[in-house]
C-alpha positions in Angstrom: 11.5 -6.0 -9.3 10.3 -5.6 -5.5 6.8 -4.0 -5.4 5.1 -2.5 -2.7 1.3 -2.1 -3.9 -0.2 0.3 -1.5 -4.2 0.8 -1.1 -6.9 0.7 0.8 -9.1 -2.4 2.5 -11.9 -1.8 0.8 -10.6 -1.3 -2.6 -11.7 -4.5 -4.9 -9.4 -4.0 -7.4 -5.9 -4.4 -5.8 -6.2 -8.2 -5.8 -5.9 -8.1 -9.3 -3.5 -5.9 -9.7 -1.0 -8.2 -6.9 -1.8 -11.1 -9.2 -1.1 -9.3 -12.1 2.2 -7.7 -11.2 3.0 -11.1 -9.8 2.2 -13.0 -13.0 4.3 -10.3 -14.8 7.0 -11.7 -12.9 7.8 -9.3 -9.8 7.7 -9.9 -6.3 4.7 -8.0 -4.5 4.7 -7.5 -1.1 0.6 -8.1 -0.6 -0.5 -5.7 2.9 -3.8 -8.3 2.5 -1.5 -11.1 2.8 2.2 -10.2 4.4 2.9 -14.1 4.9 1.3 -17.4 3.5 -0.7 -17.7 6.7 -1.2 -13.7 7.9 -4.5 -11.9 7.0 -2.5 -8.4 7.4 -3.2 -6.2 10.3 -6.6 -5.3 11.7 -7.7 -2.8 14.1 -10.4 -5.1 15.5 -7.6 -7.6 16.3 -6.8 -5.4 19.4 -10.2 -3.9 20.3 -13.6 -5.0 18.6 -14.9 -1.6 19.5 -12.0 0.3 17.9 -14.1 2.7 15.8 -15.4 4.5 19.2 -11.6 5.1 20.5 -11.0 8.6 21.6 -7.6 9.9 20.0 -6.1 9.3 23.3 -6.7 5.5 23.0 -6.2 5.5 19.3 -2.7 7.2 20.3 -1.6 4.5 22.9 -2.8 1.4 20.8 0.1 1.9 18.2 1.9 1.0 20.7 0.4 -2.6 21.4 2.4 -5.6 20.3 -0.4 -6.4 17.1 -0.3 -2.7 16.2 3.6 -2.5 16.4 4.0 -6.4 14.5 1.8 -5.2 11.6 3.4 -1.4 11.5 7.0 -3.1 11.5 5.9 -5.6 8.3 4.4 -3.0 6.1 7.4 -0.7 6.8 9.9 -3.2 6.4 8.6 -4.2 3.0 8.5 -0.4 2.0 12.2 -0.7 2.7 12.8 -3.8 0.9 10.7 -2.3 -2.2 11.9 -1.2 -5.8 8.8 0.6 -6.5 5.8 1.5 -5.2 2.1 1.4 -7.1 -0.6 2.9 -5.3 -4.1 1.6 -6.6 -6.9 4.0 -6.0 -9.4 4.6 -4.3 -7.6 4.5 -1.2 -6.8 6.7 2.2 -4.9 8.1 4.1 -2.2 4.6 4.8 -1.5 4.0 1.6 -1.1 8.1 0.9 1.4 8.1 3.5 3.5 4.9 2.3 3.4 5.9 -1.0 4.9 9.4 0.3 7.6 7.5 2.2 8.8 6.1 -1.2 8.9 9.1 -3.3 11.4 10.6 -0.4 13.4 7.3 0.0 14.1 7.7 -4.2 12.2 4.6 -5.1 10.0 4.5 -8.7 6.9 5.1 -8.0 3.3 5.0 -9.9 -0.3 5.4 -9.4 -2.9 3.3 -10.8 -6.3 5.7 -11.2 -9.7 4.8 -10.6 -11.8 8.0 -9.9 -11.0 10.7 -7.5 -10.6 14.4 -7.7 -7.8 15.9 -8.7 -4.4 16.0 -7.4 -1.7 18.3 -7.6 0.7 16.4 -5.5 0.3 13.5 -8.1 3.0 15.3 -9.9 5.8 13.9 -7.5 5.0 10.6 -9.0 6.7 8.5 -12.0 3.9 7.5 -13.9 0.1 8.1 -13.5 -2.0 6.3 -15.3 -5.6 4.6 -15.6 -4.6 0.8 -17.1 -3.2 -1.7 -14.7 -1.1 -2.8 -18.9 0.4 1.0 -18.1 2.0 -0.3 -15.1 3.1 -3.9 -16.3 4.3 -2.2 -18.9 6.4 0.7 -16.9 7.8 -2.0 -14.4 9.0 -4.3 -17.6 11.3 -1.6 -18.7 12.9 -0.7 -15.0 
């Protein structure tokens, strides 16, 4: 299968879990690692002060050629995907991509870590805490 593992920057964990859905045997699209030789997107790429943007600034980066290269990669690989796993803790990205894939009918998971509770998590195929949960789910697709 195609997997799109969607999470956040700072989360530890999700290099494990692309290696281990990778040694399972599955093509992982890695946001970390898009290409061989591409670090993924970064804000700072663009501006070095990003963090004090106003929204107006924020607004009218996303349209800059790094912004637009890195949104068009992650999007087309949600396209290309089988299933999505999001890996907690993450934000509001990974929320949002993993959204896009419940809509566009693609199996979908999420990989728990701590967090509060959440409703929405119902929309998903499977929820569970064990990364073996998931290797095990995507085997039987």
């Amino acid at each position: 299968m195609k997997i799109y593992v969607a999470s956040s920057w700072r989360n530890q964990y999700q290099p494990h879990v692309v290696k281990a859905i990778r040694e399972a045997g599955h093509e992982v699209y890695d946001f970390k690692h898009p290409d061989e030789d591409d670090n993924g997107f970064h804000w700072s790429e663009i501006d070095p002060e990003w963090k004090h943007w106003t929204n107006g600034e924020f607004i009218h980066s996303l349209t800059h050629p790094i912004a637009e290269s890195g949104f068009s990669k992650d999007m087309n690989a949600l396209r290309w995907c089988d299933a999505c796993v999001l890996v907690m803790p993450c934000g509001r990205s990974a929320h949002l991509e993993l959204g896009w894939a419940i809509g566009a009918d693609r199996k979908t998971a999420i990989l728990l870590e701590t967090g509060e509770p959440e409703l929405m998590y119902s929309m998903v195929d499977l929820l569970v805490t064990d990364i073996d949960d998931i290797l095990q789910w995507l085997a039987k697709e």
